[in-house]
C-alpha positions in Angstrom: -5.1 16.7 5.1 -4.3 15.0 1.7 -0.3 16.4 1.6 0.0 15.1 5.8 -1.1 12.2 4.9 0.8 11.7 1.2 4.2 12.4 3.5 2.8 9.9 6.1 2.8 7.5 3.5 6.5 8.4 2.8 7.4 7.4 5.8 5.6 4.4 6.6 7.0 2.9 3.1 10.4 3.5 4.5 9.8 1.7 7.5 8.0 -1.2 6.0 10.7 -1.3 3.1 13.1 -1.7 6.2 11.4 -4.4 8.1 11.1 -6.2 4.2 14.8 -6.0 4.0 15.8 -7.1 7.2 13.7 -10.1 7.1 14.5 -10.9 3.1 18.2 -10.6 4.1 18.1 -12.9 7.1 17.3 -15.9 4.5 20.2 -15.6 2.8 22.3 -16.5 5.4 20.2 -19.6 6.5 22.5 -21.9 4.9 20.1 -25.3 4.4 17.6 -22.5 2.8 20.5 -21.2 0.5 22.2 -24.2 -1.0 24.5 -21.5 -2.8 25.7 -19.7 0.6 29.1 -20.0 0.2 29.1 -18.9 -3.8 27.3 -16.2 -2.1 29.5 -15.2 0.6 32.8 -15.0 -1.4 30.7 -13.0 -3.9 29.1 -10.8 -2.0 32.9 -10.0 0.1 34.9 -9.1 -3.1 31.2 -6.9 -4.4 31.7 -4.9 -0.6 35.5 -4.9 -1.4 34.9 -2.9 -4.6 32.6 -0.4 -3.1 34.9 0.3 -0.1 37.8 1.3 -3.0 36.0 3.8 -4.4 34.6 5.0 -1.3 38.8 5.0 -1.0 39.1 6.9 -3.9 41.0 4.8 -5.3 39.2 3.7 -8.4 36.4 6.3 -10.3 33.0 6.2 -11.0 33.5 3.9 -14.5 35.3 1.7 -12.8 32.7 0.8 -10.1 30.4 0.6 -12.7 32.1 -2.1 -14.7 33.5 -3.9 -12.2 30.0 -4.2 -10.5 28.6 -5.1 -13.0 30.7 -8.0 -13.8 30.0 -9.3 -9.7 26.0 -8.5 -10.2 25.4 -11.8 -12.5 27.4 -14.0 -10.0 25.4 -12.1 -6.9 22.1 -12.6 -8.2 22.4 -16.1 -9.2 23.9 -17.3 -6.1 21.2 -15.2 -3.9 18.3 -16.5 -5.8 17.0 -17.6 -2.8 17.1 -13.6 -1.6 14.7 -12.7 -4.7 12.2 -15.4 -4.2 12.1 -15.0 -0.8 11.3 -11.1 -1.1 8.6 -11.8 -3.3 7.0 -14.3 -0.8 7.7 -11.9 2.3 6.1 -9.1 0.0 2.8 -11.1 -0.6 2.8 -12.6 3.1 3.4 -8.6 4.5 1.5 -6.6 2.5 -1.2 -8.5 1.0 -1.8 -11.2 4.0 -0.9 -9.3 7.1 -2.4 -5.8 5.9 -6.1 -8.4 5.2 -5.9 -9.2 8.6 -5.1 -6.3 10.3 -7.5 -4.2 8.5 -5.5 -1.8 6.2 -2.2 -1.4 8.3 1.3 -2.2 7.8 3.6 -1.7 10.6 4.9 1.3 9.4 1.2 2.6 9.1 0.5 1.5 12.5 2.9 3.6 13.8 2.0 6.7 11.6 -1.6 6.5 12.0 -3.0 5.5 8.5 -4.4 2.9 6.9 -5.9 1.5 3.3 -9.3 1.7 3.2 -11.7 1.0 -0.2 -12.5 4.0 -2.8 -15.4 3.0 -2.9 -16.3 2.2 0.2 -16.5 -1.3 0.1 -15.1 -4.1 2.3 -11.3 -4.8 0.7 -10.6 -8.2 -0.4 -7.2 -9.7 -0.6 -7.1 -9.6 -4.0 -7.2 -6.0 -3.4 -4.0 -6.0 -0.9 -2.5 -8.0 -3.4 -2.3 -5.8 -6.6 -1.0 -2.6 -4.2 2.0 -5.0 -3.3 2.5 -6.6 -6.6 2.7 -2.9 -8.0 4.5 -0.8 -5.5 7.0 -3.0 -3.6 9.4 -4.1 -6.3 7.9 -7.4 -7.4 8.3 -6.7 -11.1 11.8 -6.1 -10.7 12.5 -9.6 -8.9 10.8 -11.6 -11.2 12.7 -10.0 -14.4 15.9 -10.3 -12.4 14.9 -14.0 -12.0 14.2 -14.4 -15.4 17.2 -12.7 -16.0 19.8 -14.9 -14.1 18.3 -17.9 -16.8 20.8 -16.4 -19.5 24.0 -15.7 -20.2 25.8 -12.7 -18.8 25.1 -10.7 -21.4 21.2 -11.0 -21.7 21.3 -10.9 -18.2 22.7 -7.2 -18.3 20.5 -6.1 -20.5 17.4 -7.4 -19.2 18.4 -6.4 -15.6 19.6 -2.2 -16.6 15.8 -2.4 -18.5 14.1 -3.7 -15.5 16.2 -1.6 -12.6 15.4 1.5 -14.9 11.6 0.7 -15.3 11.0 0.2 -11.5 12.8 3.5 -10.5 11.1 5.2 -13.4 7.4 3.7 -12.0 8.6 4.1 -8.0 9.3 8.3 -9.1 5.4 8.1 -10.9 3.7 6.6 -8.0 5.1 8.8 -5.1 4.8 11.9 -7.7 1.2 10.7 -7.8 1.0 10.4 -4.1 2.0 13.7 -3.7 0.4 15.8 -6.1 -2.9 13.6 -8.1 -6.0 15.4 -6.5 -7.2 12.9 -4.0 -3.4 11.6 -3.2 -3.8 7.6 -4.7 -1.4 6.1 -6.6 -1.6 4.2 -9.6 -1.4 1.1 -7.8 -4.5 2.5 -5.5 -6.6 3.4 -8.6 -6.3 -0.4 -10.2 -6.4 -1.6 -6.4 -9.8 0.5 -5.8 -8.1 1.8 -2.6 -7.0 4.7 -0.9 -5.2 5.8 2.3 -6.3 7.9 4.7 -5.6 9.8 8.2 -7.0 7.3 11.3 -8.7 10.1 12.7 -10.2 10.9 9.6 -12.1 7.7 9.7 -12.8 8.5 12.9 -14.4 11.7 12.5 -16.4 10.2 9.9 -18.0 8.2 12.4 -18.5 10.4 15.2 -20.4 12.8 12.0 -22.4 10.0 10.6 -23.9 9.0 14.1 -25.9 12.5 15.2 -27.0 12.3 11.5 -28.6 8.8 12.3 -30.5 10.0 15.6 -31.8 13.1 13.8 -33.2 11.1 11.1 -34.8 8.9 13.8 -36.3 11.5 15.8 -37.7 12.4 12.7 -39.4 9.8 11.8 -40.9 10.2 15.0 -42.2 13.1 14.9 -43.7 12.5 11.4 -45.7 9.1 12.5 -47.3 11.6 15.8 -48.1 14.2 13.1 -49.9 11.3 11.4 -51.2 10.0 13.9 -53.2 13.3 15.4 -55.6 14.8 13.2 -57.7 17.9 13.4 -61.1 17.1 14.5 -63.9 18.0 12.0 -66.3 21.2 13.0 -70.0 19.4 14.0 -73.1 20.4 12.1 -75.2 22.4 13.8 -78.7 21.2 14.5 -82.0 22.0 13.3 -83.5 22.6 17.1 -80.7 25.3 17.3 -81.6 27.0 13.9 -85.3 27.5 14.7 -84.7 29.1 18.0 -82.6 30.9 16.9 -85.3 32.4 14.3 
């Protein structure tokens, strides 16, 4: 059950990823939300440009690494707007949407799971909150916005440290998904969550209930045991004795 529903989670997280990026990309192009849209445009073109050349083969690996490098600075700091919009759509999705809908994500929805408490407890959305800030690239967006404050340079740096750390922490938290005993991540153990199979949850119902009647029919039939007790043997009387002699 734990490994179905670890590559369930897979799945779901690359659906949700793709409804997060659809809707973080459509604000870009919103031009009175992006006061930068044409600086982005341009940039973004000649960034697509160099990809299709060495798709081309026309230029090598170390070229598309320097040369994209040079176009990330200008393609971050003109699609600002792109970062700190993720970030909102990531709390909004995850934390807000999954409170209200009780544990699901679209992409849980449709592969029948959902977040539930460790401990059994009612989540809170402080709860929902840490999973997304965690898992769903937030660390990486606000270092790249910090990075965009400095020069080129810094801004390198500080972006190759952050890109490595989130794909270094994405490869712990699905490893953990996959293989840690009870399937939780490390954003469910500081979250106090888990995920589980729906019908799972509802087995656990459907088990819980006959246990409930039993116990009730119990009680029952302890309060009539109480209730009927063995009559005491009478004394026999003295008239009886002496005819008896």
């Amino acid at each position: 059950m734990t490994s179905n529903v670890a590559l369930k989670r897979i799945v779901a997280y690359l659906i949700d990823y793709l409804v997060i990026t659809l809707i973080s990309s459509a604000l870009v192009y919103i031009t009175f939300i992006n006061p930068r849209y044409d600086e982005y445009m341009e940039t973004s073109k000649a960034y697509n440009e160099i990809l299709q050349e060495y798709y081309d083969g026309e230029i090598d690996t170390n070229a598309l690494s320097e040369q994209t490098q040079a176009l990330s600075y200008e393609l971050n700091s003109n699609g600002y707007v792109y970062t700190i919009g993720s970030i909102i759509i990531i709390f909004l999705y995850y934390g807000v949407f999954v409170y209200f809908t009780k544990g699901q994500t679209l992409g849980k929805k449709i592969m029948n799971i959902k977040i539930v408490s460790n401990k059994g407890k009612e989540l809170k959305l402080h709860n929902y909150f840490i999973r997304a800030f965690i898992l769903n690239g937030v660390i990486f967006n606000l270092l790249t916005l910090v990075a965009i404050c400095f020069k080129e340079s810094t801004y390198l740096t500080i972006y190759t440290v952050a890109s490595n750390f989130d794909t270094i922490l994405m490869i712990v938290l699905f490893l953990m998904i996959l293989f840690y005993k009870d399937g939780r991540g490390l954003h469910d153990i500081l979250a106090g969550t888990k995920v589980i199979d729906v019908r799972e949850e509802a087995n656990l119902v459907i088990e819980e209930e006959p246990k409930k009647e039993s116990t009730k029919k119990e009680k029952e039939s302890e309060e009539k045991v109480e209730v009927i007790k063995p009559k005491k043997p009478k004394k026999a009387s003295k008239k009886k004795e002496n005819k008896s002699e």
